[in-house]
mmCIF entry with sequence, helices, sheets and N, C-alpha, C, O atoms, coordinates in Angstrom:
data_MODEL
# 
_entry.id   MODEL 
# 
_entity.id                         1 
_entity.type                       polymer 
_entity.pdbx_number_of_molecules   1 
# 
_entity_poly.entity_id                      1 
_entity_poly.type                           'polypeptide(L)' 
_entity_poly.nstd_linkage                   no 
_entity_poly.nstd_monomer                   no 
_entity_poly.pdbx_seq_one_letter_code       
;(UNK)(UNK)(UNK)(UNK)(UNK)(UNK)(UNK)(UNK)(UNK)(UNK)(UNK)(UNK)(UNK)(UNK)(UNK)(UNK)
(UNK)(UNK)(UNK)(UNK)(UNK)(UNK)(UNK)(UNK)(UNK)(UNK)(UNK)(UNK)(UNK)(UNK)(UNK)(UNK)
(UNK)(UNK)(UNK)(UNK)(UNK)(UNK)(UNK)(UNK)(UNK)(UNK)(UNK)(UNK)(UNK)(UNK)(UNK)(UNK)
(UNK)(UNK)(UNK)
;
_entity_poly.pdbx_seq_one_letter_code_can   XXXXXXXXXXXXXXXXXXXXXXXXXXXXXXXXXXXXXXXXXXXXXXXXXXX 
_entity_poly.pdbx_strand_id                 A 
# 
loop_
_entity_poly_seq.entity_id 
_entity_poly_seq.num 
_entity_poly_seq.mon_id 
_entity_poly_seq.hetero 
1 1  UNK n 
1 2  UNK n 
1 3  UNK n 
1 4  UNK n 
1 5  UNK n 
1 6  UNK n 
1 7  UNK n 
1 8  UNK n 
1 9  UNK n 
1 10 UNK n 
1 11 UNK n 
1 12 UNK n 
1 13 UNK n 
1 14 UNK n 
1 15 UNK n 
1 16 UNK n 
1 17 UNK n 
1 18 UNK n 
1 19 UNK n 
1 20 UNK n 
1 21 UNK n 
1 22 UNK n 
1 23 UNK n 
1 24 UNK n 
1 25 UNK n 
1 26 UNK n 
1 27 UNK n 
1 28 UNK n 
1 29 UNK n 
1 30 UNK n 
1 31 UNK n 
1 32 UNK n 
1 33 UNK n 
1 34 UNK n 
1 35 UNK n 
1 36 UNK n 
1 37 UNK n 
1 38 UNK n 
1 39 UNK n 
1 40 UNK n 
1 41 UNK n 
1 42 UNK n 
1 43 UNK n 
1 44 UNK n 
1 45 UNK n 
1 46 UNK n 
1 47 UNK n 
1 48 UNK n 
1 49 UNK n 
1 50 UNK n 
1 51 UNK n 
# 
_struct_asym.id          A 
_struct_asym.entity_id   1 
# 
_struct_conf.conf_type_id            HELX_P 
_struct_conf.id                      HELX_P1 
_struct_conf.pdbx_PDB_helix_id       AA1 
_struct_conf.beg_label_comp_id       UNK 
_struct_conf.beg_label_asym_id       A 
_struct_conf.beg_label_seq_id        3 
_struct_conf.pdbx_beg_PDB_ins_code   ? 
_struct_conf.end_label_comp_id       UNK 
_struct_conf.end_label_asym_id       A 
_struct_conf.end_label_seq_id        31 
_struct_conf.pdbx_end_PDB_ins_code   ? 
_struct_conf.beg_auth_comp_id        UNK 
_struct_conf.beg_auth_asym_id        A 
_struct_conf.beg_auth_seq_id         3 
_struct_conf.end_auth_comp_id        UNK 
_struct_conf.end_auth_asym_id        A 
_struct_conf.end_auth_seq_id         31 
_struct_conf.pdbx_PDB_helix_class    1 
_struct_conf.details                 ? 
_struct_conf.pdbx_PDB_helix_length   29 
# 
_struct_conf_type.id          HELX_P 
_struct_conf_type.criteria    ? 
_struct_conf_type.reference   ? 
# 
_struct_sheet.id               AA1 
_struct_sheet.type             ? 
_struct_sheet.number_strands   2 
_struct_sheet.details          ? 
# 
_struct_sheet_order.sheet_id     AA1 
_struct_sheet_order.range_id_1   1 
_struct_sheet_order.range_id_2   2 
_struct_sheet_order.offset       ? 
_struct_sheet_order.sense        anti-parallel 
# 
loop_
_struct_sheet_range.sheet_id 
_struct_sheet_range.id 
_struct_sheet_range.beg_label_comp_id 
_struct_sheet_range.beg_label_asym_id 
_struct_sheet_range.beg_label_seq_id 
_struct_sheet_range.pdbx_beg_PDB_ins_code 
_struct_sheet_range.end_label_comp_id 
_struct_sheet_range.end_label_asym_id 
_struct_sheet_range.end_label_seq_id 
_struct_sheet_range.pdbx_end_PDB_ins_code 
_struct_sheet_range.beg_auth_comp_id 
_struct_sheet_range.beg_auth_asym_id 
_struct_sheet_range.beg_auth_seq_id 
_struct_sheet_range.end_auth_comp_id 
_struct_sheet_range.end_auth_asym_id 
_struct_sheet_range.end_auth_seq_id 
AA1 1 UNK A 36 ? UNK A 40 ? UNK A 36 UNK A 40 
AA1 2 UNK A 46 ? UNK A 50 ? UNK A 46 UNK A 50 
# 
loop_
_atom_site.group_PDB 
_atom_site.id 
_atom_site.type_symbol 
_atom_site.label_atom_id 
_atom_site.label_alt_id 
_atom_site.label_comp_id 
_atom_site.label_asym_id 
_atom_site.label_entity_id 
_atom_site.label_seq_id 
_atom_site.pdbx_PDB_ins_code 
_atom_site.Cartn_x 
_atom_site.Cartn_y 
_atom_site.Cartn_z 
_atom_site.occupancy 
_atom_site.B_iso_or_equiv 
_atom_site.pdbx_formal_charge 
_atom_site.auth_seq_id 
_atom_site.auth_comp_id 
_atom_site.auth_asym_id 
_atom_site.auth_atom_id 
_atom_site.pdbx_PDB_model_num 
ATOM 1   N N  . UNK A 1 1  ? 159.804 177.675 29.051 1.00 0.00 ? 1  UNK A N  1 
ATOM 2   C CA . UNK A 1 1  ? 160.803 176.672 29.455 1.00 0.00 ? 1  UNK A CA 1 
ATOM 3   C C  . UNK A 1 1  ? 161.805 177.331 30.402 1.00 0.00 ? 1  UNK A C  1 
ATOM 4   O O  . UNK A 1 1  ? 162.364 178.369 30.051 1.00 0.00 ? 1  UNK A O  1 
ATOM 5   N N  . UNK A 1 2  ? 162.034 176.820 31.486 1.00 0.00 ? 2  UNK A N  1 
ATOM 6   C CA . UNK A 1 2  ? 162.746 177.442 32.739 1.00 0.00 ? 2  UNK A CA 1 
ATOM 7   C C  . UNK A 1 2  ? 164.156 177.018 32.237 1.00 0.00 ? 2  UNK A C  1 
ATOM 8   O O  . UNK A 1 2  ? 164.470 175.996 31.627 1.00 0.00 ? 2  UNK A O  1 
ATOM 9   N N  . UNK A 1 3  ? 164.939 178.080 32.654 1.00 0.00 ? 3  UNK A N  1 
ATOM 10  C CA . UNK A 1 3  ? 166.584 178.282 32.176 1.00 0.00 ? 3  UNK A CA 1 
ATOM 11  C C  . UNK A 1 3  ? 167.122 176.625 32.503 1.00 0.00 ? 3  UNK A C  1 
ATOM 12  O O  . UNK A 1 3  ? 167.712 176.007 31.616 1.00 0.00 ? 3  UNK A O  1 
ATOM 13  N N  . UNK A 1 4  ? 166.860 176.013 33.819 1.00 0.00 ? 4  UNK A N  1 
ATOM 14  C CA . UNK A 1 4  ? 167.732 174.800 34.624 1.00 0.00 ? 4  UNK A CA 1 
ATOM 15  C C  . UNK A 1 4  ? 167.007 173.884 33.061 1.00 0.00 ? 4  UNK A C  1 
ATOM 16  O O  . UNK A 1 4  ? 167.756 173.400 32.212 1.00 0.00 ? 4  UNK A O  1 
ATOM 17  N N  . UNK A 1 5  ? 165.932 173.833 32.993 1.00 0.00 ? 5  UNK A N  1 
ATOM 18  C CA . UNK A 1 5  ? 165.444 172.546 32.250 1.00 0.00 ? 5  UNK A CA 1 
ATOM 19  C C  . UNK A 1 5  ? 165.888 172.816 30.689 1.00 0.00 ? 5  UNK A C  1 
ATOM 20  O O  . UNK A 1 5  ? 165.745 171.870 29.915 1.00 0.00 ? 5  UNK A O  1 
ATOM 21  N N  . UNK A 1 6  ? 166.216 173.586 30.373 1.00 0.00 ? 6  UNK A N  1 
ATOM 22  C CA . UNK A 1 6  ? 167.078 173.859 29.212 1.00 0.00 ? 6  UNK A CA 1 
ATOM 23  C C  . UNK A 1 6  ? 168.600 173.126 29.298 1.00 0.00 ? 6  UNK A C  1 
ATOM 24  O O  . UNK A 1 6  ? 169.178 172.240 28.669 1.00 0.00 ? 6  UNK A O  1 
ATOM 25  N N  . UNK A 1 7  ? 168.865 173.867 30.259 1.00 0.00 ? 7  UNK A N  1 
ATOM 26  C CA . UNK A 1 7  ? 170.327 173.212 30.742 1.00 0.00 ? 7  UNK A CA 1 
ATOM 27  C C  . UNK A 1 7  ? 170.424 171.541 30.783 1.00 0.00 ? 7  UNK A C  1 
ATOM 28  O O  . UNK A 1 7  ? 171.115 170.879 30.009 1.00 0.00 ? 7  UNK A O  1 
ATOM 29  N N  . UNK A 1 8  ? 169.706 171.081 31.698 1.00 0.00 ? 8  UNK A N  1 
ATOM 30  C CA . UNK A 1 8  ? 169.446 169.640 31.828 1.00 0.00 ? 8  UNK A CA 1 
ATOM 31  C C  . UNK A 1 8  ? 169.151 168.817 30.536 1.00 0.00 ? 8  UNK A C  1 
ATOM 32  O O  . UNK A 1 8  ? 169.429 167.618 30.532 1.00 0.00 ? 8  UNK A O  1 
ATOM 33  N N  . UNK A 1 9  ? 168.638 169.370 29.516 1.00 0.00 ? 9  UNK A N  1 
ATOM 34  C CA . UNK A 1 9  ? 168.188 168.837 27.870 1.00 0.00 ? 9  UNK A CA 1 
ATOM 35  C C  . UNK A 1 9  ? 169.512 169.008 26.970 1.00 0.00 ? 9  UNK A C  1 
ATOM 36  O O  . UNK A 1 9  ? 169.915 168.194 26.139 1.00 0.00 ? 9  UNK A O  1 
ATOM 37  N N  . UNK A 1 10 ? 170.081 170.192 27.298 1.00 0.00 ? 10 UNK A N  1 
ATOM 38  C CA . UNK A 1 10 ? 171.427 170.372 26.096 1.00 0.00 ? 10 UNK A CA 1 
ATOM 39  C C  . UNK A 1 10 ? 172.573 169.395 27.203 1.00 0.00 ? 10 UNK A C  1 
ATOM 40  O O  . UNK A 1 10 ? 173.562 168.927 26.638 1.00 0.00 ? 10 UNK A O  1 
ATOM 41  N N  . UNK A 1 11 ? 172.443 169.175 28.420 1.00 0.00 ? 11 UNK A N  1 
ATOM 42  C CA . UNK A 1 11 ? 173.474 168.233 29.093 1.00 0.00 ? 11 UNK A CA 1 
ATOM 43  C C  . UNK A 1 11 ? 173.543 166.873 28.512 1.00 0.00 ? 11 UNK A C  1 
ATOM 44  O O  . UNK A 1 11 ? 174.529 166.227 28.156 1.00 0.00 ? 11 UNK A O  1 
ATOM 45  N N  . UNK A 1 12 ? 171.974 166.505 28.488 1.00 0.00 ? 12 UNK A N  1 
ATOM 46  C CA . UNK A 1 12 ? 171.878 165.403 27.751 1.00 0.00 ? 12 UNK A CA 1 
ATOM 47  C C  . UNK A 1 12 ? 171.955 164.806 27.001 1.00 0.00 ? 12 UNK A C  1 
ATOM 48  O O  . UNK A 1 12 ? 172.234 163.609 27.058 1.00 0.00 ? 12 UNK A O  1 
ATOM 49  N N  . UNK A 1 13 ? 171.674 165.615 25.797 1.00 0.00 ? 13 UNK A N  1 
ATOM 50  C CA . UNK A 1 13 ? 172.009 165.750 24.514 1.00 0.00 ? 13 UNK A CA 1 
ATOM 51  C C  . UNK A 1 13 ? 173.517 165.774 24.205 1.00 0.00 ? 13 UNK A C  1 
ATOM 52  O O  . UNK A 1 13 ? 173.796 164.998 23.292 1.00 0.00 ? 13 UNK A O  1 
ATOM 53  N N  . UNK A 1 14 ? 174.393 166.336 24.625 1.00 0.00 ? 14 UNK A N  1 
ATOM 54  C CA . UNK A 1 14 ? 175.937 166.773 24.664 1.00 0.00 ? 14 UNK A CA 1 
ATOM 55  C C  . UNK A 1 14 ? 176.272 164.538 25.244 1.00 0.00 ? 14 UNK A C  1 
ATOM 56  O O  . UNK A 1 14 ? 177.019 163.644 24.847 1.00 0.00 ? 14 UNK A O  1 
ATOM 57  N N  . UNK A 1 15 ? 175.314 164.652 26.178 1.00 0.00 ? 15 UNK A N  1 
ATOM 58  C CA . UNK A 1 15 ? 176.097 163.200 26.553 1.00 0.00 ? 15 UNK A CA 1 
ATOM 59  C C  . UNK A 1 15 ? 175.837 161.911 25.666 1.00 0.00 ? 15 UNK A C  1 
ATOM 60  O O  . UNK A 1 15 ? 176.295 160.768 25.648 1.00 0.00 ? 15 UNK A O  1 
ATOM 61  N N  . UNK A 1 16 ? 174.963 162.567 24.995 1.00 0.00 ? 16 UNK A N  1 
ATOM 62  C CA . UNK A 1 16 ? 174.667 161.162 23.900 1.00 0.00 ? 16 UNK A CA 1 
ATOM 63  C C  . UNK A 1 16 ? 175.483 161.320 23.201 1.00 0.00 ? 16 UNK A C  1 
ATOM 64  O O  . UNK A 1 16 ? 176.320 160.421 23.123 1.00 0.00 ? 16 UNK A O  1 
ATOM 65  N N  . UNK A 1 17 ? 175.652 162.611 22.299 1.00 0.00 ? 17 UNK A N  1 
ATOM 66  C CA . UNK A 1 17 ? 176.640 163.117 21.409 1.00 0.00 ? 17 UNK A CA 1 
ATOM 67  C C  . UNK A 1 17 ? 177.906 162.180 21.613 1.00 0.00 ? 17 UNK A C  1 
ATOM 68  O O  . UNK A 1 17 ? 178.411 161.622 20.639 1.00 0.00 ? 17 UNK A O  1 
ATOM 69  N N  . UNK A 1 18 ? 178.353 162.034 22.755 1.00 0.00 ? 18 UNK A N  1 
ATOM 70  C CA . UNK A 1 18 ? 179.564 161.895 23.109 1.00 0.00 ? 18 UNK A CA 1 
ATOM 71  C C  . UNK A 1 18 ? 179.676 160.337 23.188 1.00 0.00 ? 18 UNK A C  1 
ATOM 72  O O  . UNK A 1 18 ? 180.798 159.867 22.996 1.00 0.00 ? 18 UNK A O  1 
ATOM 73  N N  . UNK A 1 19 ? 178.599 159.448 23.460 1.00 0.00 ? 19 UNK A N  1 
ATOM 74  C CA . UNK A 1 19 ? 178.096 158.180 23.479 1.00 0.00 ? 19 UNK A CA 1 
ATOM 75  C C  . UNK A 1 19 ? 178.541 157.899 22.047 1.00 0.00 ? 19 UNK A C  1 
ATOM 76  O O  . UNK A 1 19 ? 179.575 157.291 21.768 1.00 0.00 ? 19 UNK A O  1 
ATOM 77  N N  . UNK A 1 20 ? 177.516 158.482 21.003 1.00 0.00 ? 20 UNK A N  1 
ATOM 78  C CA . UNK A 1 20 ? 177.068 157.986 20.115 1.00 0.00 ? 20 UNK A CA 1 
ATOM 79  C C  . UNK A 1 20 ? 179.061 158.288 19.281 1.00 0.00 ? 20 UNK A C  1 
ATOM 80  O O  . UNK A 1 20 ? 179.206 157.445 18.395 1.00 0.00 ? 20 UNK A O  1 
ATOM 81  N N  . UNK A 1 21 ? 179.896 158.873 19.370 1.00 0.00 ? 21 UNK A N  1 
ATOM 82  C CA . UNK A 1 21 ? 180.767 159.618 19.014 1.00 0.00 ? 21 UNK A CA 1 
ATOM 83  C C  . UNK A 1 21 ? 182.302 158.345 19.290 1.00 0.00 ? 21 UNK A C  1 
ATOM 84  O O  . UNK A 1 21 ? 183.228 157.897 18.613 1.00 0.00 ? 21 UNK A O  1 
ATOM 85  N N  . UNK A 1 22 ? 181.811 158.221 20.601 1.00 0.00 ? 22 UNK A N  1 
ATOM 86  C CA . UNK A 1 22 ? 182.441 157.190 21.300 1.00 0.00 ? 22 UNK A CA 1 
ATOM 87  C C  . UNK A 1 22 ? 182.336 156.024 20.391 1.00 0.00 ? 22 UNK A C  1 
ATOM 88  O O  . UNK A 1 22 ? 183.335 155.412 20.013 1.00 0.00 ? 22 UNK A O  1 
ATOM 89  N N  . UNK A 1 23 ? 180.633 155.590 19.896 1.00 0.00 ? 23 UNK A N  1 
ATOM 90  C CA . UNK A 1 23 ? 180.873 154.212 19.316 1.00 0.00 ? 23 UNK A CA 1 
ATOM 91  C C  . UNK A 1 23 ? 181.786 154.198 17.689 1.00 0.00 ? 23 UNK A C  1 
ATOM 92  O O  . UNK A 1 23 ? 182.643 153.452 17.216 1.00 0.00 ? 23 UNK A O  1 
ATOM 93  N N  . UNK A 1 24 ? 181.095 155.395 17.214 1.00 0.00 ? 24 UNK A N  1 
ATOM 94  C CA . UNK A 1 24 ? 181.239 155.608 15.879 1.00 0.00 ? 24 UNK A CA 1 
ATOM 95  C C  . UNK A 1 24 ? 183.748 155.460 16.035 1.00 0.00 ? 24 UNK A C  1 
ATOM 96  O O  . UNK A 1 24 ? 184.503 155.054 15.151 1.00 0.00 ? 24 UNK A O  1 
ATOM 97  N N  . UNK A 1 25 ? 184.002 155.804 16.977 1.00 0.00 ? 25 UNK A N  1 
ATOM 98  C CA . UNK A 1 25 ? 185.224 156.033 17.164 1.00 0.00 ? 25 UNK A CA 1 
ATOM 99  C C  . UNK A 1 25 ? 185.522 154.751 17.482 1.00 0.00 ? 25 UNK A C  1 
ATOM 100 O O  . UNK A 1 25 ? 186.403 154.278 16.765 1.00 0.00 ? 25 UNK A O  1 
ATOM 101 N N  . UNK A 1 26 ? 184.999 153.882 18.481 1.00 0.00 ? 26 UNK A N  1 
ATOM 102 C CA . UNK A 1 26 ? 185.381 152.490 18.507 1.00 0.00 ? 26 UNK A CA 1 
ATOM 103 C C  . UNK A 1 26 ? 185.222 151.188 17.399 1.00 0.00 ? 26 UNK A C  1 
ATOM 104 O O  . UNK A 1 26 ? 185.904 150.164 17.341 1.00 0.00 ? 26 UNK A O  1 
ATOM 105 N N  . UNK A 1 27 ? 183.966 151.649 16.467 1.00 0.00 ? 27 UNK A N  1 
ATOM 106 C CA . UNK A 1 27 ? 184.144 150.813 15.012 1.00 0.00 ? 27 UNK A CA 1 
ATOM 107 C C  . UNK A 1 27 ? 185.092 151.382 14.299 1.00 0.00 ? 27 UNK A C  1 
ATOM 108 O O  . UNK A 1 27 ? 185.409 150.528 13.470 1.00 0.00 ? 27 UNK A O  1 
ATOM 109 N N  . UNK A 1 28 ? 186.152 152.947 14.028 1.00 0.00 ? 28 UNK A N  1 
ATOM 110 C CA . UNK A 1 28 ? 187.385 152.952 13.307 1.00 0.00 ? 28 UNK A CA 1 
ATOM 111 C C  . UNK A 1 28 ? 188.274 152.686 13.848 1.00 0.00 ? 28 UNK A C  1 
ATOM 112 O O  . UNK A 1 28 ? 189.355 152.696 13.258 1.00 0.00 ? 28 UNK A O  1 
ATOM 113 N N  . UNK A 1 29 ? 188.180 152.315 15.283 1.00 0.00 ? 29 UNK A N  1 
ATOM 114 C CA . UNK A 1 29 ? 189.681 151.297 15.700 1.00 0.00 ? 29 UNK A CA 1 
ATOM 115 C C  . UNK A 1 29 ? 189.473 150.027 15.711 1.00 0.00 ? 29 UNK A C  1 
ATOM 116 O O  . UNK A 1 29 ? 190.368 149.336 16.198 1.00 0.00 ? 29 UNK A O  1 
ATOM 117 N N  . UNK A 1 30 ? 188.410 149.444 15.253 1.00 0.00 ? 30 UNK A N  1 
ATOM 118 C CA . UNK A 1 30 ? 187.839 148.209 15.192 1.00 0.00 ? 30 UNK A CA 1 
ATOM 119 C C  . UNK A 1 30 ? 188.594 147.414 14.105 1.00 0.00 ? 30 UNK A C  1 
ATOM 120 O O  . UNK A 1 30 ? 189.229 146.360 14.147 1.00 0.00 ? 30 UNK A O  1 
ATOM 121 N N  . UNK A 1 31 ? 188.151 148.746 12.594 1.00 0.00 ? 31 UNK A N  1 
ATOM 122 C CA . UNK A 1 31 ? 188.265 148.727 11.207 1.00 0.00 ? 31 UNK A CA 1 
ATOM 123 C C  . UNK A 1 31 ? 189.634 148.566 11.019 1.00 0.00 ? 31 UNK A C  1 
ATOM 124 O O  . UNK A 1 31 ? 190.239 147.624 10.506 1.00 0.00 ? 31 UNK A O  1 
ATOM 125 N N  . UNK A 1 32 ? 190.208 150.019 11.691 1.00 0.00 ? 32 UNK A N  1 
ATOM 126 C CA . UNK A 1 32 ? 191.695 150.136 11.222 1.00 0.00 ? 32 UNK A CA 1 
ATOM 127 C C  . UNK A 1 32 ? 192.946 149.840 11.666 1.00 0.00 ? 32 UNK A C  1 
ATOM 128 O O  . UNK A 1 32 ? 194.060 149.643 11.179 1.00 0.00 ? 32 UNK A O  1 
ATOM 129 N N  . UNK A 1 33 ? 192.124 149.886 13.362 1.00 0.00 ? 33 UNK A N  1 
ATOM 130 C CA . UNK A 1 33 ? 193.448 149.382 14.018 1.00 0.00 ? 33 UNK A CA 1 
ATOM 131 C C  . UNK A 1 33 ? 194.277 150.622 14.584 1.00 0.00 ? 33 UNK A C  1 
ATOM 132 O O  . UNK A 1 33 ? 195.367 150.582 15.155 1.00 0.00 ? 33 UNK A O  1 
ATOM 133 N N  . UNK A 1 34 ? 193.415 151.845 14.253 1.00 0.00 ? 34 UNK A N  1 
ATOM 134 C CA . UNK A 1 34 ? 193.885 153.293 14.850 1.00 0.00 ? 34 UNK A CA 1 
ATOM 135 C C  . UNK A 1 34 ? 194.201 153.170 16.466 1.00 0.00 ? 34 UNK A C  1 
ATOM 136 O O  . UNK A 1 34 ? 193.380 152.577 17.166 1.00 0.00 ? 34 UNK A O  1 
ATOM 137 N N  . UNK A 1 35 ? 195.277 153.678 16.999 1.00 0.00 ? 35 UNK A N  1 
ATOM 138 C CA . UNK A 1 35 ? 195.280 154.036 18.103 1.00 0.00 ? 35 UNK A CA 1 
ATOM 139 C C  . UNK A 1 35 ? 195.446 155.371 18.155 1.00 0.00 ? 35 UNK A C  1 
ATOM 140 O O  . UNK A 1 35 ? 196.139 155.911 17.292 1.00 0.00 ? 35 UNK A O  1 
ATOM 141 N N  . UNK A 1 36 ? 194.781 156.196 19.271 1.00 0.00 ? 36 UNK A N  1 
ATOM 142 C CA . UNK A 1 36 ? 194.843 157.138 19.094 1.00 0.00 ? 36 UNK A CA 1 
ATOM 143 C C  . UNK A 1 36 ? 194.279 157.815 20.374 1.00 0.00 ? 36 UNK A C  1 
ATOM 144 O O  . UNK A 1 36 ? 193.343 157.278 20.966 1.00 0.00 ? 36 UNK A O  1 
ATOM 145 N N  . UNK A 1 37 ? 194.978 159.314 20.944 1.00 0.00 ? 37 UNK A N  1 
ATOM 146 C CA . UNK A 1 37 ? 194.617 159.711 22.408 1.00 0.00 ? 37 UNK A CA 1 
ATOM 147 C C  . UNK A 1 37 ? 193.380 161.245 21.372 1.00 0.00 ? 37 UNK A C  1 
ATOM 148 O O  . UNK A 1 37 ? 193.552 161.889 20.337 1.00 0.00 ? 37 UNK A O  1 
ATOM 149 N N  . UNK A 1 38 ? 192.439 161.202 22.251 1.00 0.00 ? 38 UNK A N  1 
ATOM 150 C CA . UNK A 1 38 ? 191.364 162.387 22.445 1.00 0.00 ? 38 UNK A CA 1 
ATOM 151 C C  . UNK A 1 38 ? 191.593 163.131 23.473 1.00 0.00 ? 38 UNK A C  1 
ATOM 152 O O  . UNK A 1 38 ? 191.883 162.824 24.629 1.00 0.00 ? 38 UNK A O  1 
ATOM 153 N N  . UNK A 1 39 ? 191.405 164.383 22.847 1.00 0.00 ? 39 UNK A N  1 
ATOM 154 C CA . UNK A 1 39 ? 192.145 165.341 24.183 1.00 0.00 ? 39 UNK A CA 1 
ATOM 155 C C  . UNK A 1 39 ? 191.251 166.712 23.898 1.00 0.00 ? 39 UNK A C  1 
ATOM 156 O O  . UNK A 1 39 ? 191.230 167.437 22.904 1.00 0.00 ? 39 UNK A O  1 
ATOM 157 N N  . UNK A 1 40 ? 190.474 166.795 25.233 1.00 0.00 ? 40 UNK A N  1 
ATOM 158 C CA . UNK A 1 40 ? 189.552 167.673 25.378 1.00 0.00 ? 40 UNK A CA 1 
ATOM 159 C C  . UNK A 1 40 ? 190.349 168.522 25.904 1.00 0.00 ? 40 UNK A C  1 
ATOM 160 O O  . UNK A 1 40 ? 191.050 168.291 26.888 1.00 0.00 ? 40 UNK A O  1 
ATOM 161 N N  . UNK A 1 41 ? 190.284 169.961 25.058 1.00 0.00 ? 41 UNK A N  1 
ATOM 162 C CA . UNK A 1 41 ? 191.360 171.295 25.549 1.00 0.00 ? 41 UNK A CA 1 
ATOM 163 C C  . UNK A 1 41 ? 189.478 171.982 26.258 1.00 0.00 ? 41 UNK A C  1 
ATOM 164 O O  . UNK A 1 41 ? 188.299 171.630 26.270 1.00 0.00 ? 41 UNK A O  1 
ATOM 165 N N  . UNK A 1 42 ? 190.390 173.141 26.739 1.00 0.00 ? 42 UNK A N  1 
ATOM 166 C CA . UNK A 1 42 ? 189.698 173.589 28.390 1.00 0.00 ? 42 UNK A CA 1 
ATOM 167 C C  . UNK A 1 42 ? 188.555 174.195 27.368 1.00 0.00 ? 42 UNK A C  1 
ATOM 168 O O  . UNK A 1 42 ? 187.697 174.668 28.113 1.00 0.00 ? 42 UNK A O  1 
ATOM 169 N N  . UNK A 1 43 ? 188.242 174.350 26.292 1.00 0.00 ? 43 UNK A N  1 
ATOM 170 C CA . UNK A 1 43 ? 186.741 174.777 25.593 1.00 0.00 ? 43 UNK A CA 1 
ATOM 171 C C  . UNK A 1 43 ? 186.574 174.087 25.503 1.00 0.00 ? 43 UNK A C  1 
ATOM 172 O O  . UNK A 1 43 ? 186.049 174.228 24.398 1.00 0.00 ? 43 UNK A O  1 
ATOM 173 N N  . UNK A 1 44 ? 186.427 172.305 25.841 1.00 0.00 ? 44 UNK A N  1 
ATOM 174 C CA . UNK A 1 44 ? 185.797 171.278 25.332 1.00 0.00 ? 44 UNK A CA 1 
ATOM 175 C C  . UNK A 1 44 ? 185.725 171.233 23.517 1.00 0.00 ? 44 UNK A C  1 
ATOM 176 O O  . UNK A 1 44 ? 184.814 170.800 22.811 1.00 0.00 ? 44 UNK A O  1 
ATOM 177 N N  . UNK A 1 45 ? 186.781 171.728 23.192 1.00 0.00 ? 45 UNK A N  1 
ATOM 178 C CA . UNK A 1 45 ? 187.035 171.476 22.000 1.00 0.00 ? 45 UNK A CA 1 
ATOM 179 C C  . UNK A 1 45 ? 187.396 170.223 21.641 1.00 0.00 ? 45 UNK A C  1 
ATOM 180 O O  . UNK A 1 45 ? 187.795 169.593 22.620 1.00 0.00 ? 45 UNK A O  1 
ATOM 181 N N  . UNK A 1 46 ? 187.424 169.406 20.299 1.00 0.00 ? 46 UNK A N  1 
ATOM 182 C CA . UNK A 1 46 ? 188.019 168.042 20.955 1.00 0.00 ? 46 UNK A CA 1 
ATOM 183 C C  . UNK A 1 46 ? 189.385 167.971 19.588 1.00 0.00 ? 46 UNK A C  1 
ATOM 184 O O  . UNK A 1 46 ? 189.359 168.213 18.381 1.00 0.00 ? 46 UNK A O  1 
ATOM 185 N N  . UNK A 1 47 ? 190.340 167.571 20.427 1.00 0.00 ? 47 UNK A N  1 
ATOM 186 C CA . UNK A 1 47 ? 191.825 167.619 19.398 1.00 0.00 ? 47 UNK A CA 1 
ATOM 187 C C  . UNK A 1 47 ? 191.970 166.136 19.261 1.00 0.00 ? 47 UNK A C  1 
ATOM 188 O O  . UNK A 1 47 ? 191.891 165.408 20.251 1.00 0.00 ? 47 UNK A O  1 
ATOM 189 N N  . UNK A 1 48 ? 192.231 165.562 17.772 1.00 0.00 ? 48 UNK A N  1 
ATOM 190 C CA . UNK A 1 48 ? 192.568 164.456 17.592 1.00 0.00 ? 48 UNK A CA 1 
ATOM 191 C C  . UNK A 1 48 ? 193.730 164.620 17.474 1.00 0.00 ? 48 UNK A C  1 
ATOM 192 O O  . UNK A 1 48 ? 194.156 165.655 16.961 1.00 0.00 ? 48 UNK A O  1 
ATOM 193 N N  . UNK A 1 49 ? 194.789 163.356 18.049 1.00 0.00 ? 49 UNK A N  1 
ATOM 194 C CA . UNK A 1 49 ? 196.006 163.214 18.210 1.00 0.00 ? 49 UNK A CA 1 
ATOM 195 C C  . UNK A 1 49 ? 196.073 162.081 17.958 1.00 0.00 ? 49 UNK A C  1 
ATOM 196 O O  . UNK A 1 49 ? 195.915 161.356 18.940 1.00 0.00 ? 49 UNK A O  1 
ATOM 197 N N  . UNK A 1 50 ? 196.321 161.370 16.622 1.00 0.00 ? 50 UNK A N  1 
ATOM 198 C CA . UNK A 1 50 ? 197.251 160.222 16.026 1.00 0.00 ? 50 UNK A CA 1 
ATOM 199 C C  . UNK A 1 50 ? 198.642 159.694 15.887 1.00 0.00 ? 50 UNK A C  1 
ATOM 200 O O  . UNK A 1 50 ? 199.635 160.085 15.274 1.00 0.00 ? 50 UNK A O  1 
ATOM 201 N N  . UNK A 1 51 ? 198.312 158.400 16.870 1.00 0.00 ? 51 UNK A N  1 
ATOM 202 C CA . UNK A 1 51 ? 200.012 158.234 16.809 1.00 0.00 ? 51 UNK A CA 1 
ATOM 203 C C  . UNK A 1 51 ? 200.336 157.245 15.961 1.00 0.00 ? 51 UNK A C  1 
ATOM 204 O O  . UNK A 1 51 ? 201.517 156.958 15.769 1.00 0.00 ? 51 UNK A O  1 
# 
């Protein structure tokens, strides 16, 4: 498996992640009524911030 097509599979994967992450996050503001900012620090770490 060539290095790029590795890359291109974990890109993809990372973007569903983030899809699928997205919905699961839009049915608990659905539920609860959460507002709330996501804040990707520079490792793509992800910080929840509830206000």
């Amino acid at each position: 498996m060539e290095a790029g097509d590795r890359e291109g599979a974990t890109e993809q994967a990372e973007q569903m992640l983030q899809q699928i992450e997205m919905q699961q996050l839009q049915k608990i503001i659905d539920r609860e009524g959460v507002y709330f900012r996501v804040t990707v620090a520079c490792g793509g770490d992800r910080a929840w911030q509830y206000s």
